[in-house]
C-alpha angles and dihedrals in degrees: 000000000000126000127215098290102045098272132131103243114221115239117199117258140186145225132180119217137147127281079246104056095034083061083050090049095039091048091041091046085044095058088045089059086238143124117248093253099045088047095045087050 
């Protein structure tokens, strides 16, 4: 789907995991310099 530019627009998401596999994604996508989406993605 395609906004008014051309440009696919970004819809949220989600995605289920464990406490302890969110803190693995969180620290992983820290040390990327991302956000957790971006880094998920």
């Amino acid at each position: 789907m395609q906004g008014e530019r051309g440009v696919e627009k970004r819809k949220a998401r989600c995605i289920m995991a464990t406490d302890t596999e969110w803190q693995r994604i969180a620290g992983r996508a820290r040390k990327a310099g991302l956000p957790i989406s971006r880094y998920a993605v």
